[in-house]
C-alpha positions, 0 to 999 in steps of 0.5 A, a space after each residue: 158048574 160044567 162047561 162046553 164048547 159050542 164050534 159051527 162051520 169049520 169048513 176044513 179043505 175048503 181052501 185050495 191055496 196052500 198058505 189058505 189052507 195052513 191057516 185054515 188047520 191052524 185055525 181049527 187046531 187053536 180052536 181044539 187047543 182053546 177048549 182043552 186049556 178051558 176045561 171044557 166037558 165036551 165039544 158041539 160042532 154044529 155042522 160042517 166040520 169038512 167042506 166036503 163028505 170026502 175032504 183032501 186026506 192031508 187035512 182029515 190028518 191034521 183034523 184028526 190027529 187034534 180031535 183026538 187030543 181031545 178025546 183021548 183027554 176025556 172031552 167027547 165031540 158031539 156033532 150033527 151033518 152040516 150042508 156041506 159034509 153030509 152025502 146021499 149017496 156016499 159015506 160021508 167023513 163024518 160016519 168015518 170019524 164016528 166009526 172011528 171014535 172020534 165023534 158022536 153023531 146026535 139026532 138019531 132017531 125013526 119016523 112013526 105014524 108019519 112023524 118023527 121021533 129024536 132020540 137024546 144022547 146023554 153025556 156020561 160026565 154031565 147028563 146033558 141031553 143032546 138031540 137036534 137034527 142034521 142038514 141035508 142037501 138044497 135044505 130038504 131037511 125042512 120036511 123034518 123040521 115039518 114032522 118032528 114030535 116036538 111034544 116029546 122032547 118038549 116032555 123031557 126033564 133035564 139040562 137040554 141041548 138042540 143042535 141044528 145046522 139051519 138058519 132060522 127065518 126070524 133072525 135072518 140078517 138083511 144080507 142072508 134075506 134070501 138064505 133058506 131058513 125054517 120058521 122058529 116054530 119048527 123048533 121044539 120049545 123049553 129047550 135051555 140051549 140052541 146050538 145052531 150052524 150055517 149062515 157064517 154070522 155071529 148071533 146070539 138070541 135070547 127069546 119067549 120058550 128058547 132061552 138061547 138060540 146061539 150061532 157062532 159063526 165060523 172059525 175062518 173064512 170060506 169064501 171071499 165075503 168071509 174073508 172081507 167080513 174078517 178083514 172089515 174088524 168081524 171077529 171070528 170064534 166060537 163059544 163056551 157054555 157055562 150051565 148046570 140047571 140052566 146056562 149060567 153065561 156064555 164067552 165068546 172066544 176069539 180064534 185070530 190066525 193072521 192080520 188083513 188089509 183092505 182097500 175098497 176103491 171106487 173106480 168111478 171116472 178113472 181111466 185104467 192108467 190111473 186106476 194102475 196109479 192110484 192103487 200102486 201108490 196107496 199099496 207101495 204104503 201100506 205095511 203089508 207084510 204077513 196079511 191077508 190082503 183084498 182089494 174091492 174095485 168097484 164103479 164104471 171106468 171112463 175109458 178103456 176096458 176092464 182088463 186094461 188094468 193090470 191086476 197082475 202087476 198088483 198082485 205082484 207087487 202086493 206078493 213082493 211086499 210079504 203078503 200072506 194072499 192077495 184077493 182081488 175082488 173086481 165083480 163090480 168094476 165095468 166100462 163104457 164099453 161093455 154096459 149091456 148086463 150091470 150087476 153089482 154083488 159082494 160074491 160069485 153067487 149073488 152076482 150069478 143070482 142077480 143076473 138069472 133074476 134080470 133075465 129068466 123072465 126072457 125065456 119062453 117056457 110052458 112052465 111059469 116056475 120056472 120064469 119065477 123066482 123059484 126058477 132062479 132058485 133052482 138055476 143057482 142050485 143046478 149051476 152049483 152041483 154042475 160046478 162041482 169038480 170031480 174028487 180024488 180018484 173018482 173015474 170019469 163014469 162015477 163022477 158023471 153019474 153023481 153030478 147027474 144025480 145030484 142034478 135029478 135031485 135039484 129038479 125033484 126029478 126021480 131016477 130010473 
């Protein structure tokens, strides 16, 4: 009987604040550490390791300086580019750590006759197969998916692994309806393990020709419906991997850093005053101390403006109580006085995609893509790259020139 590890969306750097990004390593340096005191024979991160191909230094270190506990114990890290660490134009991190020794990248493989060939990497100590195929920018590794030889490795004997970084449409949760996905068909058949990454939800799928079709989910949070999941009781983890001819059972294990606190208040028929009252008085009670803290304002205030209420003074006391971090989130509080646009949304991007959807259609343009659903698709995607900040070091010319062709990309447009 062997063992692995199966590890999605780590999303290392994507943090800013320094206790956030404490918690992230922590996170993934228990993870690394859970599987060498399992026994594990190798490790799969399916995608996103790194928030970025060129993430913060100091965190490729402490990323790094682990990984290596385990290779240097005889458990390879078998991995394929996520969304966020793989890059058109650049080295990625990815190639560094594999260059390096770190990690193997899987999938290799080379387009014949208009069709695409994957090769296997066997495991020395085990002689499972791995393959699978990595994610792109935008989702355009969808054309792979259409011209994969699926007979191929279909043919192939042996213990199989795919591994993937793309959410598959016929298990999309109702809160990821809208995610871009590839139909379950695109998968090649009789595989005995689907190690898949992207959409931050725990699943695990048991189906006709695709014995186990499993996302774990990631190891911490990225971005606040993360952070909100977490502190609403979702375990965050990942898997180990029981097999020899076939997968004889899996274990989710838990990876738990810090505890939270959340408190979602309706500030419908409140003034700002007693908006202040009501939170200052729950908070002053509740035990805070070391967590994670978010709060959820939502509703229509009965007077006065949003920004009467003293979200610093919250934070503040929120702050002097030993919180961790506080996260406010108020995308769905409004007022009286500003009811012109109303969007409610549990993050930044489905707020910003809700209001592109209730307004494209104003605009007068030739062409009617672009006032359809897939011109507001293409908003999101365009407003992303442009929010992009440049990376360390980078002059002010390259940083132009790369969001200028990440942004041809979006508009399928081909530079010159």
């Amino acid at each position: 009987m062997y063992k692995f590890a199966h590890i999605a969306d780590c999303h290392l750097g994507a943090n800013r604040e320094p206790e956030l990004r404490r918690l992230e390593i922590e996170a993934f340096k228990k993870t690394i550490d859970e599987c060498i005191l399992n026994g594990v024979d190798f490790i799969i991160i399916s995608g996103d390791i790194f928030h970025s191909n060129l993430p913060d230094m100091w965190v490729v270190n402490e990323a790094v300086r682990k990984m290596r506990e385990a290779v240097v114990k005889g458990i390879p890290i078998y991995v394929v580019y996520g969304s966020h660490d793989y890059s058109p134009t650049e080295t990625s991190i990815i190639d560094v750590l594999e260059s390096a020794g770190l990690v193997k990248r899987i999938g290799a493989g080379e387009i014949k006759d208009g069709r695409l060939i994957l090769k296997f990497t066997v495991d020395s100590k085990t002689g499972a197969k791995l393959t699978g195929i990595s994610a792109r920018k935008l989702g355009i590794e969808q054309e792979y998916y259409k011209i994969l030889n699926r007979g191929i490795l279909e043919d192939e004997g042996g213990f199989k692994i795919f591994v993937f970084h793309t959410m598959i449409a016929e298990l999309k949760p109702v809160d990821l309806a809208k995610t871009d996905s590839i139909p379950l068909s695109y998968l090649p058949a009789g595989f005995h393990y689907y190690a898949g990454g992207h959409p931050h939800k725990t699943i695990v799928k048991k189906l006709e020709d695709y014995p186990f079709i499993v996302y774990p989910g990631p190891i911490f949070a990225k971005d606040s419906k993360d952070f909100e999941e977490a502190a609403k009781g979702v375990r965050r983890g990942f898997y180990i991997v029981n097999f020899d001819t076939q997968v004889r059972g899996i274990e989710f294990v838990e990876v738990r850093v810090c505890d939270y606190y959340f408190k979602e208040y309706d500030a419908t028929g409140r003034t700002p005053s007693q908006v202040m009252s009501d939170l200052t008085e729950e908070l002053e009670k509740a035990d805070l101390n070391n967590k994670i803290v978010l709060l959820k304002i939502n509703g229509e205030l009965a007077s006065g403006k949003t920004s009467d209420v003293d979200f610093t003074a919250i934070r503040r006391m929120i702050m002097e109580k030993g919180a961790l971090h506080v996260r406010i989130n108020r995308y769905g509080l409004t007022s009286k006085e500003y009811t012109s646009i109303k969007v409610k949304g549990g993050d930044v991007r489905e707020i910003e995609e809700k209001i592109f959807e209730e307004n494209i259609h104003r605009l007068k343009l030739s062409n009617p893509r672009l006032t359809s659903a897939e011109g507001v698709k293409l908003a999101v995607n365009l407003l992303k790259v442009l929010r992009d900040p440049p990376k360390m070091n980078e002059s002010k010319e390259d940083y132009l020139n790369r969001i200028r062709s990440h942004a041809l990309k979006v508009l399928e447009i081909p530079e010159e």
